[in-house]
N, CA, C, O and CB atoms as a CASP TS submission, in Angstrom:
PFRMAT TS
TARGET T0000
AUTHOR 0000-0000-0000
METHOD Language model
MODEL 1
PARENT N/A
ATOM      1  N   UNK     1     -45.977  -4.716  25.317  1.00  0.00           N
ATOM      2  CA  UNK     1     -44.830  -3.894  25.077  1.00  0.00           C
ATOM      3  C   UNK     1     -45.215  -2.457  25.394  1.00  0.00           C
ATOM      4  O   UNK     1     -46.253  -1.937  24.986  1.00  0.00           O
ATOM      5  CB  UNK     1     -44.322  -4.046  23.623  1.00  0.00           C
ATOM      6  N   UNK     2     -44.266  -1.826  26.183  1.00  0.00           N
ATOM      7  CA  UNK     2     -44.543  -0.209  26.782  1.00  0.00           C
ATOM      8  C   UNK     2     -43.467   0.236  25.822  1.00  0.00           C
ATOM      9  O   UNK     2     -42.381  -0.343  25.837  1.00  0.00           O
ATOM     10  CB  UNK     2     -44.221   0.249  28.727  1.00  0.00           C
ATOM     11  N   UNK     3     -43.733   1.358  24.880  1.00  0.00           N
ATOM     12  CA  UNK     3     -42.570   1.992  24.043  1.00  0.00           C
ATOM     13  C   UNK     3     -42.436   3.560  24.807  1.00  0.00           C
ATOM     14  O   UNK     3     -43.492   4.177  24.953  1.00  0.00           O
ATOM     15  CB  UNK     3     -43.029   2.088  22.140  1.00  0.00           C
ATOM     16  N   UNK     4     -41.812   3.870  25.041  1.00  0.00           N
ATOM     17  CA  UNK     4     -41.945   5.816  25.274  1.00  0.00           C
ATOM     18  C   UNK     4     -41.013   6.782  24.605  1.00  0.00           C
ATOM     19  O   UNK     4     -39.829   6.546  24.366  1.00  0.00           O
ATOM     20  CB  UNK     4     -41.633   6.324  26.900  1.00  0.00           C
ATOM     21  N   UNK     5     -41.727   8.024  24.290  1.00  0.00           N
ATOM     22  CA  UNK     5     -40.655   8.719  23.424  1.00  0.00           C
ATOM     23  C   UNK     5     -41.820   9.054  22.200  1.00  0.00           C
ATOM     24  O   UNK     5     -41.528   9.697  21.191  1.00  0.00           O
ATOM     25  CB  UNK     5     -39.090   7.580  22.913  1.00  0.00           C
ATOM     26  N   UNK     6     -43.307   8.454  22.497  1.00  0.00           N
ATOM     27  CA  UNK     6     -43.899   8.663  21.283  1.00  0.00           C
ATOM     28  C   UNK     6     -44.502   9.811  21.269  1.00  0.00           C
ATOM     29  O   UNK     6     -45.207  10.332  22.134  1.00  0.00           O
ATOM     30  CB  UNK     6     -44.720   7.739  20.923  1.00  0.00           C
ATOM     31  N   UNK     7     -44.062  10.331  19.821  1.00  0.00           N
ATOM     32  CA  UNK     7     -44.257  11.532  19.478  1.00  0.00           C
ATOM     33  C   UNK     7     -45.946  12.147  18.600  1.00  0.00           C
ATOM     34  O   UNK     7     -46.397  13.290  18.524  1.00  0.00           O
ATOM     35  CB  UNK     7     -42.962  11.644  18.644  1.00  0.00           C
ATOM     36  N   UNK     8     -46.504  10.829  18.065  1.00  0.00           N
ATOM     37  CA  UNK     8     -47.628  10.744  17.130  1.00  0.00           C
ATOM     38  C   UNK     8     -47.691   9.385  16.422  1.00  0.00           C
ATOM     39  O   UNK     8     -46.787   9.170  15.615  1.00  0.00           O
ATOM     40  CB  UNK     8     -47.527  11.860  16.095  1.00  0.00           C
ATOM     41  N   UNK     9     -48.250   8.815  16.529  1.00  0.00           N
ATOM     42  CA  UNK     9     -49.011   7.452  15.446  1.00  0.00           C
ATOM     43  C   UNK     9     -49.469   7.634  14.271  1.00  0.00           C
ATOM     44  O   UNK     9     -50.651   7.938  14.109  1.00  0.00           O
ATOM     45  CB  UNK     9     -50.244   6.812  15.912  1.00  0.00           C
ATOM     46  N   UNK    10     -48.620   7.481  13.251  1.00  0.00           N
ATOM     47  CA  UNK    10     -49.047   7.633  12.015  1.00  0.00           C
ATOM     48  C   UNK    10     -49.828   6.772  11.597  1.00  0.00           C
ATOM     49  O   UNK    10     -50.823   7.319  11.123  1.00  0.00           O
ATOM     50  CB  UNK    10     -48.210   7.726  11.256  1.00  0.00           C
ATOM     51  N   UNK    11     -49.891   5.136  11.508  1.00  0.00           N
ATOM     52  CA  UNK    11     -50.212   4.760  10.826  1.00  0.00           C
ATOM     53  C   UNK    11     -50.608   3.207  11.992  1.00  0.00           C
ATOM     54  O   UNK    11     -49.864   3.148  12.971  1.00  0.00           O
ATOM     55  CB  UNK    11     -49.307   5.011   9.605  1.00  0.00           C
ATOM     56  N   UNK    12     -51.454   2.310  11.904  1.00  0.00           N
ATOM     57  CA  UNK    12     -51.539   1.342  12.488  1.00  0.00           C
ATOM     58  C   UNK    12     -52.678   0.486  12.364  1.00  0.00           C
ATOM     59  O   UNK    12     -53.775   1.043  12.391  1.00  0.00           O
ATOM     60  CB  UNK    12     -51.332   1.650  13.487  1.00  0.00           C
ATOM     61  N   UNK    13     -52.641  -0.664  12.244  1.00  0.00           N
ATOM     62  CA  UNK    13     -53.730  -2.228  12.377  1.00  0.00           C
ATOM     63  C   UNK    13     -52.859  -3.633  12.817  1.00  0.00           C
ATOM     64  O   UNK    13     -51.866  -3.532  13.539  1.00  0.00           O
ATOM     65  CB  UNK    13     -54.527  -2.703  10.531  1.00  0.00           C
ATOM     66  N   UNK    14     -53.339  -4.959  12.302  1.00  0.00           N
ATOM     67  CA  UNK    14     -53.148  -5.965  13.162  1.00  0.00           C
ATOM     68  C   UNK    14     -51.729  -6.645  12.898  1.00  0.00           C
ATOM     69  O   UNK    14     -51.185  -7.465  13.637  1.00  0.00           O
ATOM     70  CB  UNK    14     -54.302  -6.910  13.038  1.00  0.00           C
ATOM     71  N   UNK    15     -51.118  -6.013  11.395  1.00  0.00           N
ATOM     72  CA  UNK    15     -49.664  -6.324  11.601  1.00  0.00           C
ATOM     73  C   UNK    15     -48.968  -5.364  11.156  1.00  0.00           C
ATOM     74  O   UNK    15     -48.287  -5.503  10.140  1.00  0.00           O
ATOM     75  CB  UNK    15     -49.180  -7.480  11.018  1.00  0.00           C
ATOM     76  N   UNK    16     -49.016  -4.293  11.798  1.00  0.00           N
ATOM     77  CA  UNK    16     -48.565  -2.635  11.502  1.00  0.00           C
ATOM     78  C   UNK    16     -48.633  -1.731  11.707  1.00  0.00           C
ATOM     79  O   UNK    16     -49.331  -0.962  11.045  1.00  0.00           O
ATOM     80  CB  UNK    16     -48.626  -2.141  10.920  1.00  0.00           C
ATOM     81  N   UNK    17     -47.672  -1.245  13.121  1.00  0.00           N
ATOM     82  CA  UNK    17     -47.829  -0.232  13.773  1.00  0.00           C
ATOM     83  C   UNK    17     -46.754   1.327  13.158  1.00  0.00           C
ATOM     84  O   UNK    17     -45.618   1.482  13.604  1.00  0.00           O
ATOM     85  CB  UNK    17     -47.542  -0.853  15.254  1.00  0.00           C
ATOM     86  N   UNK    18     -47.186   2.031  12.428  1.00  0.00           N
ATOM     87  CA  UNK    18     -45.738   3.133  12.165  1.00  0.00           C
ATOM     88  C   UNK    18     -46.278   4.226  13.457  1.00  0.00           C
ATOM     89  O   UNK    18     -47.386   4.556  13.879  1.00  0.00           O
ATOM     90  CB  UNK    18     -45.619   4.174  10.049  1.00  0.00           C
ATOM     91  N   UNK    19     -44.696   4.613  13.854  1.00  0.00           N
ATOM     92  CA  UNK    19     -44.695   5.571  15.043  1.00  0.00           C
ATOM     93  C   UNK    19     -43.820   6.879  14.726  1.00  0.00           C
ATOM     94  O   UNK    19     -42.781   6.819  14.069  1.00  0.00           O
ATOM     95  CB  UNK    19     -44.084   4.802  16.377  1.00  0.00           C
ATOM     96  N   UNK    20     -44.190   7.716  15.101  1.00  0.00           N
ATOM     97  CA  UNK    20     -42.924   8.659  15.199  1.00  0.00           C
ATOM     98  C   UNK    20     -42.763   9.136  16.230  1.00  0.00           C
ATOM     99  O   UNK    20     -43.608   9.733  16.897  1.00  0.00           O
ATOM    100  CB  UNK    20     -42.832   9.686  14.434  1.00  0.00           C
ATOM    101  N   UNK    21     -41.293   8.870  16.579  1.00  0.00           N
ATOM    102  CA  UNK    21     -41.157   8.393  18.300  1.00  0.00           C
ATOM    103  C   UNK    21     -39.773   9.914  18.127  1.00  0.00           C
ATOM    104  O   UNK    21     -39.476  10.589  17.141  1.00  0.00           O
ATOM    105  CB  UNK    21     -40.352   5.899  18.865  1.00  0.00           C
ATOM    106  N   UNK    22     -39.346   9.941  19.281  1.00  0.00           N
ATOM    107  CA  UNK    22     -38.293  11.330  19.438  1.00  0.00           C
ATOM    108  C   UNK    22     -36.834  10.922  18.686  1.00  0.00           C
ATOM    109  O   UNK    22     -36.074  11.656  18.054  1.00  0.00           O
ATOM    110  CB  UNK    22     -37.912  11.746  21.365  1.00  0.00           C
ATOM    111  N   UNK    23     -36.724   9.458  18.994  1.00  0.00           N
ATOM    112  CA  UNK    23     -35.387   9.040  17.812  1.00  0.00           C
ATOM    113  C   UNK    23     -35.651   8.537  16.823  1.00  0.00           C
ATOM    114  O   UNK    23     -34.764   7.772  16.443  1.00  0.00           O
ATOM    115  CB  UNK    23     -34.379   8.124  18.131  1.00  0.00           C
ATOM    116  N   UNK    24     -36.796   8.627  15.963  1.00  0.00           N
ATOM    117  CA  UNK    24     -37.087   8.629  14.305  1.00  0.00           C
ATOM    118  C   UNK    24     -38.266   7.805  14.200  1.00  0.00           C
ATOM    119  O   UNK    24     -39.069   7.645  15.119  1.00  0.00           O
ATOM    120  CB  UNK    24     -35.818   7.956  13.280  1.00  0.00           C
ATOM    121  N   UNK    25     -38.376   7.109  12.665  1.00  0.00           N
ATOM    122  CA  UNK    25     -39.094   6.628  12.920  1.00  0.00           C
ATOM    123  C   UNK    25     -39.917   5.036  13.310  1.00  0.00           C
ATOM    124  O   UNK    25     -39.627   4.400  12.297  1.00  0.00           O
ATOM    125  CB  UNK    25     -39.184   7.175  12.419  1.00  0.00           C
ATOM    126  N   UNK    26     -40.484   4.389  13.905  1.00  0.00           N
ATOM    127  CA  UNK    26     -40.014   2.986  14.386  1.00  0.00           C
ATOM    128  C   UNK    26     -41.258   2.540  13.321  1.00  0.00           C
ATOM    129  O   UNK    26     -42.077   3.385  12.960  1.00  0.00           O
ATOM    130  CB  UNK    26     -40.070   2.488  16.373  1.00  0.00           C
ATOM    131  N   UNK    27     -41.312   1.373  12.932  1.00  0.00           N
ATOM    132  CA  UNK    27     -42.287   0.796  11.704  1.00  0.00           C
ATOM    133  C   UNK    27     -41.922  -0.505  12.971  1.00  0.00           C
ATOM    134  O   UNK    27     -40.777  -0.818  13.297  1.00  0.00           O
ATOM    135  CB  UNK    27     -41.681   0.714   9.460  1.00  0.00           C
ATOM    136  N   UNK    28     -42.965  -1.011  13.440  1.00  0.00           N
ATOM    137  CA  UNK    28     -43.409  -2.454  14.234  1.00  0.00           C
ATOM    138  C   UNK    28     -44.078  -3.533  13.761  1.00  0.00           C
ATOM    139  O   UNK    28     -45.270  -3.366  13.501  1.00  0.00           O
ATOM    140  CB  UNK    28     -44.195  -2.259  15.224  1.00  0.00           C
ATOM    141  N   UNK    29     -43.562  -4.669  13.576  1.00  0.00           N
ATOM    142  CA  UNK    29     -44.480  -5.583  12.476  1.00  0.00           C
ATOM    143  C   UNK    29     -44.659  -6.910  13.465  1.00  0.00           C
ATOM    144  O   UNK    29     -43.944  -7.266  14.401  1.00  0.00           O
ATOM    145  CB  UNK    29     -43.528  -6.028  10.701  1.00  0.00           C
ATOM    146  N   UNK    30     -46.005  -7.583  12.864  1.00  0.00           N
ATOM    147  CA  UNK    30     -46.861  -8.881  13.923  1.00  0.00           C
ATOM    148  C   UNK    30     -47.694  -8.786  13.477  1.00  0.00           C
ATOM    149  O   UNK    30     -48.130  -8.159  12.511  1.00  0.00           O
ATOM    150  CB  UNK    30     -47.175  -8.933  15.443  1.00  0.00           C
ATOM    151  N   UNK    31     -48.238  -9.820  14.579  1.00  0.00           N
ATOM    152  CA  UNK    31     -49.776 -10.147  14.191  1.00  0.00           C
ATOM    153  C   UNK    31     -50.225  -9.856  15.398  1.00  0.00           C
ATOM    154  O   UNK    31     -49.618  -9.756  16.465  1.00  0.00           O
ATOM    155  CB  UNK    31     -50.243 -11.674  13.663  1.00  0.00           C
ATOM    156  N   UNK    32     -51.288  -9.734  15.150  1.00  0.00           N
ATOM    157  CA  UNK    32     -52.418  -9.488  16.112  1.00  0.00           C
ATOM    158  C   UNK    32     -52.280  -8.343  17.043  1.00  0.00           C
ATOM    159  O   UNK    32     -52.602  -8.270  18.229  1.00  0.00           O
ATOM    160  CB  UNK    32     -52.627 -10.657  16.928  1.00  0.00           C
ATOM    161  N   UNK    33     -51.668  -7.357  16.167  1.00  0.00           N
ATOM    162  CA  UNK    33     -51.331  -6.058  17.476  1.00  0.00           C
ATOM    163  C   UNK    33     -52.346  -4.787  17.643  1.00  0.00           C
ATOM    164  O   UNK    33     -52.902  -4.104  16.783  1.00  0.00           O
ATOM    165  CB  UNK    33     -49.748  -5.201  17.112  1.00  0.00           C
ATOM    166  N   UNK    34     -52.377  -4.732  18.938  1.00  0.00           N
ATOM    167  CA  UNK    34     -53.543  -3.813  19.454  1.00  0.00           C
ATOM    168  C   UNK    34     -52.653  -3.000  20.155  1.00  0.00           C
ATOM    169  O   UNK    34     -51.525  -3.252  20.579  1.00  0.00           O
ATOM    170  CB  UNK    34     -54.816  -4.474  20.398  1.00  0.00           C
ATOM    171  N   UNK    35     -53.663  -1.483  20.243  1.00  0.00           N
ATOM    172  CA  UNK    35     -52.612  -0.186  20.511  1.00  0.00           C
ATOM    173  C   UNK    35     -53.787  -0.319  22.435  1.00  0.00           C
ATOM    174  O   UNK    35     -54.972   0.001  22.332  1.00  0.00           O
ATOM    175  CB  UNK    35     -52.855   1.985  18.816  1.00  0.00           C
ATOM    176  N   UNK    36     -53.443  -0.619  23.391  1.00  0.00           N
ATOM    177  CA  UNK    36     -54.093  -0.813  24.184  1.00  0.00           C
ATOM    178  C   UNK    36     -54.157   0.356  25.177  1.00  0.00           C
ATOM    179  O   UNK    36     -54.875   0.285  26.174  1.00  0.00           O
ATOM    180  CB  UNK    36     -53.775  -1.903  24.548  1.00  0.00           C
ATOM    181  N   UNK    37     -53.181   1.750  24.821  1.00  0.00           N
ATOM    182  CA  UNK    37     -52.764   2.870  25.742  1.00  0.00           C
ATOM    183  C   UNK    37     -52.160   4.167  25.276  1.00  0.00           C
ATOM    184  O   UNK    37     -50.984   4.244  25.632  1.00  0.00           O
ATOM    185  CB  UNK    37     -51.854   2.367  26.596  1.00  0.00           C
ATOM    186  N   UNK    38     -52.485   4.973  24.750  1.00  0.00           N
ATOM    187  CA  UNK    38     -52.017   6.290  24.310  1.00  0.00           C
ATOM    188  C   UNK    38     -51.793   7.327  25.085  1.00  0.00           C
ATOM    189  O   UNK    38     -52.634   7.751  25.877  1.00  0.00           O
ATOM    190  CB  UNK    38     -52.732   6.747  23.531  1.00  0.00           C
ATOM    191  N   UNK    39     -50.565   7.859  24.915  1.00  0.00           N
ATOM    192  CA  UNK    39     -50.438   8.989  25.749  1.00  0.00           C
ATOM    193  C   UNK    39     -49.696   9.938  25.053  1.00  0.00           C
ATOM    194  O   UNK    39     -48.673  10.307  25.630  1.00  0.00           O
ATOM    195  CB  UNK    39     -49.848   8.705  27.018  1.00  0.00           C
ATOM    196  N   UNK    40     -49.933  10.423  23.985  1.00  0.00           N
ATOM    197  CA  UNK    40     -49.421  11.339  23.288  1.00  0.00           C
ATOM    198  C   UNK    40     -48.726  12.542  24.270  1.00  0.00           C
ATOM    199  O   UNK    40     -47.621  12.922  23.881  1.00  0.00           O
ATOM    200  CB  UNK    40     -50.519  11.785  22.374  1.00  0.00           C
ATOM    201  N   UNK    41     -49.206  13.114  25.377  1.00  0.00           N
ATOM    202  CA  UNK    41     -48.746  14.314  26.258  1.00  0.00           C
ATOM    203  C   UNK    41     -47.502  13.359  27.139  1.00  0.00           C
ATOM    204  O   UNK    41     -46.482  13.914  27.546  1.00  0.00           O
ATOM    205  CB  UNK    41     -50.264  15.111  27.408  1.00  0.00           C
ATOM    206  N   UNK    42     -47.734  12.011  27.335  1.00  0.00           N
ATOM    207  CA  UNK    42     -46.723  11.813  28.102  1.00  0.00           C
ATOM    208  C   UNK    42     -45.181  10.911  27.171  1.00  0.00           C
ATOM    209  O   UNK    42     -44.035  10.566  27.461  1.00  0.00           O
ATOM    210  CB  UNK    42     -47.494  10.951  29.393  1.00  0.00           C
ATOM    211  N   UNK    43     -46.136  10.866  25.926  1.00  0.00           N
ATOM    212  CA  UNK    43     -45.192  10.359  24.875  1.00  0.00           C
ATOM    213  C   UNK    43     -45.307   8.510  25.232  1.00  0.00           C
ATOM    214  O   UNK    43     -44.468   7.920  24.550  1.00  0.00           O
ATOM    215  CB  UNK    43     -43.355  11.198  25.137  1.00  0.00           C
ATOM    216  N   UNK    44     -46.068   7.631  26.042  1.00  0.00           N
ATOM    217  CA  UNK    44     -45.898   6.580  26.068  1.00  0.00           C
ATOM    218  C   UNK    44     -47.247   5.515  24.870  1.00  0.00           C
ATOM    219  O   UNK    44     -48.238   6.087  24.416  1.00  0.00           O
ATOM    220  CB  UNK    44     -45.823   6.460  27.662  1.00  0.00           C
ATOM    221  N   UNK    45     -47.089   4.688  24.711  1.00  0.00           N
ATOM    222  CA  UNK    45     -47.670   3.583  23.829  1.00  0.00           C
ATOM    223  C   UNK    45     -47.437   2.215  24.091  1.00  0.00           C
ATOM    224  O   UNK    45     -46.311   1.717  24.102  1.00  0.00           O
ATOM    225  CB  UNK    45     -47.254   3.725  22.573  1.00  0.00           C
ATOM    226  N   UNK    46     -48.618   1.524  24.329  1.00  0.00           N
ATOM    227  CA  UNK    46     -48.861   0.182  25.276  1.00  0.00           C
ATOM    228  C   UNK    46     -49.069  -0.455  23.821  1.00  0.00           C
ATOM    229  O   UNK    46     -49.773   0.126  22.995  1.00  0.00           O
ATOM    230  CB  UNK    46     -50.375   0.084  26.673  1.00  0.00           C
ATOM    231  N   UNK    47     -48.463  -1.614  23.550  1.00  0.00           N
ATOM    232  CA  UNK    47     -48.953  -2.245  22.479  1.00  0.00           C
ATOM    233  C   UNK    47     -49.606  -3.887  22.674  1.00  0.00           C
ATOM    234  O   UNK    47     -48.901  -4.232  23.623  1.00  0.00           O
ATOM    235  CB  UNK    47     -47.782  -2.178  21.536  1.00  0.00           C
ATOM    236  N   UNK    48     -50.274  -4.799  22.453  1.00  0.00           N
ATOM    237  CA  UNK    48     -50.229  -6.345  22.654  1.00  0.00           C
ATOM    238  C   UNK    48     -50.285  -6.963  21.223  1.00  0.00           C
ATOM    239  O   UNK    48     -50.759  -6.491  20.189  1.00  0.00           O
ATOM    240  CB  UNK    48     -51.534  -6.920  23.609  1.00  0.00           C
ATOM    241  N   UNK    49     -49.839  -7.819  21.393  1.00  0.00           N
ATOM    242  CA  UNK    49     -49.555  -8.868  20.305  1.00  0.00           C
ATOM    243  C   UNK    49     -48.351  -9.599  20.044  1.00  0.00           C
ATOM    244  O   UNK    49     -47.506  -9.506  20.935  1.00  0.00           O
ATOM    245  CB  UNK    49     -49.741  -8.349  19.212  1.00  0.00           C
ATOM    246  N   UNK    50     -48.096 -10.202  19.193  1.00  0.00           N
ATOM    247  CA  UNK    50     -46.778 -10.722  18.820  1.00  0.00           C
ATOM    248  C   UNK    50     -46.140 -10.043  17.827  1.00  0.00           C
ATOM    249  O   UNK    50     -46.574  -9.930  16.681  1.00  0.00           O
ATOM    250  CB  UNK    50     -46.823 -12.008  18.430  1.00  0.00           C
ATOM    251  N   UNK    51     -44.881  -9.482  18.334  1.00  0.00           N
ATOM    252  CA  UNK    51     -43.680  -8.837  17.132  1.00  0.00           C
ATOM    253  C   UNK    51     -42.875  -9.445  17.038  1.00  0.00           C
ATOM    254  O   UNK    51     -42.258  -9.977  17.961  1.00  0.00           O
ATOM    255  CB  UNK    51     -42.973  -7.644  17.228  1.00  0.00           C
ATOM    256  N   UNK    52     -42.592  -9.556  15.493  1.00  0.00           N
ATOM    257  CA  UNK    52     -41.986 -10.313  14.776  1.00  0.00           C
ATOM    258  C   UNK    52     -40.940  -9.450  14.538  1.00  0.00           C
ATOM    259  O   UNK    52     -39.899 -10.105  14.560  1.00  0.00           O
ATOM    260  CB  UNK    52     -42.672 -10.858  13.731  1.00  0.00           C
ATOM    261  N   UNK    53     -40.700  -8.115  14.290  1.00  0.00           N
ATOM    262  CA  UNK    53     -39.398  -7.184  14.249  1.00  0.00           C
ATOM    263  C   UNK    53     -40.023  -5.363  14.797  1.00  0.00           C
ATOM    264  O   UNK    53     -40.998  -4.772  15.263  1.00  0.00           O
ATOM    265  CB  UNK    53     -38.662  -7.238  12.208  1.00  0.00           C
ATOM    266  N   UNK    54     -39.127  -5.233  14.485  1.00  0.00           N
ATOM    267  CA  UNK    54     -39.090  -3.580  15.157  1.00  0.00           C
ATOM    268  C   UNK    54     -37.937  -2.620  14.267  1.00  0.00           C
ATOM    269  O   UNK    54     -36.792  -3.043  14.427  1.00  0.00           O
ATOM    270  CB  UNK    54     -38.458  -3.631  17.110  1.00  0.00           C
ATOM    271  N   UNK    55     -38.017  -1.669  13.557  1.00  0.00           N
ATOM    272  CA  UNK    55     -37.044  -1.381  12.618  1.00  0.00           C
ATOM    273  C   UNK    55     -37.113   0.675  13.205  1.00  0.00           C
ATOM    274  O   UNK    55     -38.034   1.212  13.821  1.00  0.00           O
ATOM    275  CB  UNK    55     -37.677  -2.033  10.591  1.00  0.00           C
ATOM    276  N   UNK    56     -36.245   1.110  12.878  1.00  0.00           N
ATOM    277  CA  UNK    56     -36.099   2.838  13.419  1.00  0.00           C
ATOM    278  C   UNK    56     -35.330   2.956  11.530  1.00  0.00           C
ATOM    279  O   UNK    56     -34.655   2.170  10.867  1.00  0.00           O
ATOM    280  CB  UNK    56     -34.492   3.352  15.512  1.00  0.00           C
ATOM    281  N   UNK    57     -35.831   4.201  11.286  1.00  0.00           N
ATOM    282  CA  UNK    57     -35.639   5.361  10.315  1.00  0.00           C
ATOM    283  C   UNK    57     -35.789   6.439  10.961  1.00  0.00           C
ATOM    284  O   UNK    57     -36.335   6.825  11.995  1.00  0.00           O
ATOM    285  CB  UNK    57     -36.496   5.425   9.191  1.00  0.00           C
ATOM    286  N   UNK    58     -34.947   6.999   9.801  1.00  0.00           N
ATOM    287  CA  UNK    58     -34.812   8.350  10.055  1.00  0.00           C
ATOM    288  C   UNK    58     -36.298   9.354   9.418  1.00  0.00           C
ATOM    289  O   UNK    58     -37.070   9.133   8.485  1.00  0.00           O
ATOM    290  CB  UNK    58     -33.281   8.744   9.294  1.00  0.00           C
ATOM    291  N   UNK    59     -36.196  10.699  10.604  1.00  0.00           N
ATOM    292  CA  UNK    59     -37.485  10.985  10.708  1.00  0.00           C
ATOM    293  C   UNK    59     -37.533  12.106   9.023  1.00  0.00           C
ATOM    294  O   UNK    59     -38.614  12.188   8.439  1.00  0.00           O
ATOM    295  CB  UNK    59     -37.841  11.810  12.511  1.00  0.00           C
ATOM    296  N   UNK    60     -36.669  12.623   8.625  1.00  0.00           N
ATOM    297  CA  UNK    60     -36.281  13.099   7.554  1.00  0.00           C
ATOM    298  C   UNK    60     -36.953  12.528   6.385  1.00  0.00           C
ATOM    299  O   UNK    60     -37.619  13.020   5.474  1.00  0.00           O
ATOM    300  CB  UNK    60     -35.018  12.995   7.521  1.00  0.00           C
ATOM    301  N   UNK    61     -36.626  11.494   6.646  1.00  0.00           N
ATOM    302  CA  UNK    61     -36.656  10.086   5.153  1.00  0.00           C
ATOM    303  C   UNK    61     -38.422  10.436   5.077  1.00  0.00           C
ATOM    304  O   UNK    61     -38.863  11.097   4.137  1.00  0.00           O
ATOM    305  CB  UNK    61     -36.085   7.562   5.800  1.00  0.00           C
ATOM    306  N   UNK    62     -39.206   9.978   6.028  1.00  0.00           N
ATOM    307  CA  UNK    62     -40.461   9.743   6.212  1.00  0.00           C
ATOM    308  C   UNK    62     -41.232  10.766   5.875  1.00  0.00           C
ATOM    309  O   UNK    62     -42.235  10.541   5.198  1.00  0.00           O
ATOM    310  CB  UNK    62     -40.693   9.385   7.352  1.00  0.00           C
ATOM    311  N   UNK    63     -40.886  12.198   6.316  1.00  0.00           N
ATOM    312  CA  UNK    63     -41.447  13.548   5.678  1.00  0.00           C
ATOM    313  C   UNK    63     -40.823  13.835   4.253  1.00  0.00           C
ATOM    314  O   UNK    63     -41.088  15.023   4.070  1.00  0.00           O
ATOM    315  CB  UNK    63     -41.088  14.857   6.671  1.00  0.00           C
ATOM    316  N   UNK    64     -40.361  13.524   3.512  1.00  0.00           N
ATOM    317  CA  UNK    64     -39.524  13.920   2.379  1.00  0.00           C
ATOM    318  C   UNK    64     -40.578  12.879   1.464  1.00  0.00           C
ATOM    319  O   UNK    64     -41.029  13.334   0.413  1.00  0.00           O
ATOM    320  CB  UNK    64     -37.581  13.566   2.496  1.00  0.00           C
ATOM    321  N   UNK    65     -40.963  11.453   1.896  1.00  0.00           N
ATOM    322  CA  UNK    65     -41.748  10.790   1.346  1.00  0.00           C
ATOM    323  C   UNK    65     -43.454  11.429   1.452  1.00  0.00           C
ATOM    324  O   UNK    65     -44.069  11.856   0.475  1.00  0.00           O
ATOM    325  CB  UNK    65     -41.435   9.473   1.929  1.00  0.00           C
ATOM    326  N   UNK    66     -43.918  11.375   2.649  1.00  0.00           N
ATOM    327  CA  UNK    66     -45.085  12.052   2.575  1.00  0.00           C
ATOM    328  C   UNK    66     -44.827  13.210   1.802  1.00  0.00           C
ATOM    329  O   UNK    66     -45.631  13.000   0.894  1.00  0.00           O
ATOM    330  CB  UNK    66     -45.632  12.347   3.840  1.00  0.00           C
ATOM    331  N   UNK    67     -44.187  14.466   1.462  1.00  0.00           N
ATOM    332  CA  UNK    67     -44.310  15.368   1.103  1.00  0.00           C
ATOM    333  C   UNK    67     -44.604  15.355  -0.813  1.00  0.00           C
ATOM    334  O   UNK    67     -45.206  16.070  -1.615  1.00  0.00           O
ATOM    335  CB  UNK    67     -43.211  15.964   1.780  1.00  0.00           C
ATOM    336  N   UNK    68     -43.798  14.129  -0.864  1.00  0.00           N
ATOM    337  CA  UNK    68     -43.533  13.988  -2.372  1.00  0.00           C
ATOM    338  C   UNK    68     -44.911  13.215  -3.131  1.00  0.00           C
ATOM    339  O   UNK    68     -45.424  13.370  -4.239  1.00  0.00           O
ATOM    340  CB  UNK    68     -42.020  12.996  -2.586  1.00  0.00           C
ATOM    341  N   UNK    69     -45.229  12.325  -1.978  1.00  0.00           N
ATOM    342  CA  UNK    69     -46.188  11.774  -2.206  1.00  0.00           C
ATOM    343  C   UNK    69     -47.551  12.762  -2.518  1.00  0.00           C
ATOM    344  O   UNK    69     -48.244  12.728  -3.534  1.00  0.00           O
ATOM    345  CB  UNK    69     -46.228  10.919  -1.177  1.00  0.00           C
ATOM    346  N   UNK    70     -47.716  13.632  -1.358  1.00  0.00           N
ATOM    347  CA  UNK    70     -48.913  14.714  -1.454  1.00  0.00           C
ATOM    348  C   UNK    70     -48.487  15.514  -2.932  1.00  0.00           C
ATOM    349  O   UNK    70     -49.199  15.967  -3.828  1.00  0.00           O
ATOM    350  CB  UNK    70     -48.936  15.953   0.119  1.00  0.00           C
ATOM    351  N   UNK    71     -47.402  15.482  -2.806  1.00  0.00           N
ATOM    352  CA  UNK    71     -46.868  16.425  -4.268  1.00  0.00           C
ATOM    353  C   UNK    71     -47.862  15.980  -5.509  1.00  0.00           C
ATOM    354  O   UNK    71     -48.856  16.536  -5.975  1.00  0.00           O
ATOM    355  CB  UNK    71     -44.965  15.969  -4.835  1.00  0.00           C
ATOM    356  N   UNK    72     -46.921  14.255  -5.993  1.00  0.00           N
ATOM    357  CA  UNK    72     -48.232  13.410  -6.993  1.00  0.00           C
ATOM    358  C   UNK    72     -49.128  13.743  -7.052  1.00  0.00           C
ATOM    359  O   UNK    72     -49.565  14.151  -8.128  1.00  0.00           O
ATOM    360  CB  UNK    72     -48.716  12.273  -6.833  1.00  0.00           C
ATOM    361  N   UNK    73     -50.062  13.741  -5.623  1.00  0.00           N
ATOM    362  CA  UNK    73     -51.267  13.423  -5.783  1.00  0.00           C
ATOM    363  C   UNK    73     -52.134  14.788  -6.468  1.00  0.00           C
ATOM    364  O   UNK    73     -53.112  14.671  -7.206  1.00  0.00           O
ATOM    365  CB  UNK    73     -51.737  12.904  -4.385  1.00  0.00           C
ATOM    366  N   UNK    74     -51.549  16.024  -6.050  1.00  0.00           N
ATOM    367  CA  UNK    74     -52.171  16.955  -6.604  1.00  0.00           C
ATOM    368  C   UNK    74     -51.719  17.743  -7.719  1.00  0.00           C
ATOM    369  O   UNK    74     -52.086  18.908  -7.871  1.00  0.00           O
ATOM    370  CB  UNK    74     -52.419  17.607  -5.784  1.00  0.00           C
ATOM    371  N   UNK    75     -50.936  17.152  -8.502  1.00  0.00           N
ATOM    372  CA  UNK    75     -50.517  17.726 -10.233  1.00  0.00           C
ATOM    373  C   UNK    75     -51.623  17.270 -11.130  1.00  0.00           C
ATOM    374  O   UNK    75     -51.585  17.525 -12.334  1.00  0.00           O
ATOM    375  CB  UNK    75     -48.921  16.963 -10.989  1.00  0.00           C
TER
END
């Protein structure tokens, strides 16, 4: 799978890729997935494995969580 539009890789292993791509954010789920191609300057991401779904959020939602989260952690 060639995705483009990627903006930064947050998060990723063998059944869990999170992206933040230019239309929000995509959470990719499978097994056995390998990130086989990065191109952060050209925005593209080569993935292999089997996906089982592909889901987009909003990029809002995702910083409002990290933020709150870092919040917790340091009170």
């Amino acid at each position: 799978m060639e995705i483009t539009g990627v903006e930064d890789v947050i998060s990723f292993d063998t059944k869990e890729v999170l992206l933040e791509t230019t239309m929000g954010i995509l959470t990719i789920k499978g097994e056995d997935l390998k990130v086989n191609r990065l191109s952060i300057e050209k925005g593209e991401l080569e993935i292999e494995g089997t996906v089982d779904s592909m889901e987009y959020s909003e990029i809002s939602s995702y910083k409002r969580k990290k933020e709150s989260m870092l919040k917790r952690m340091f009170k």
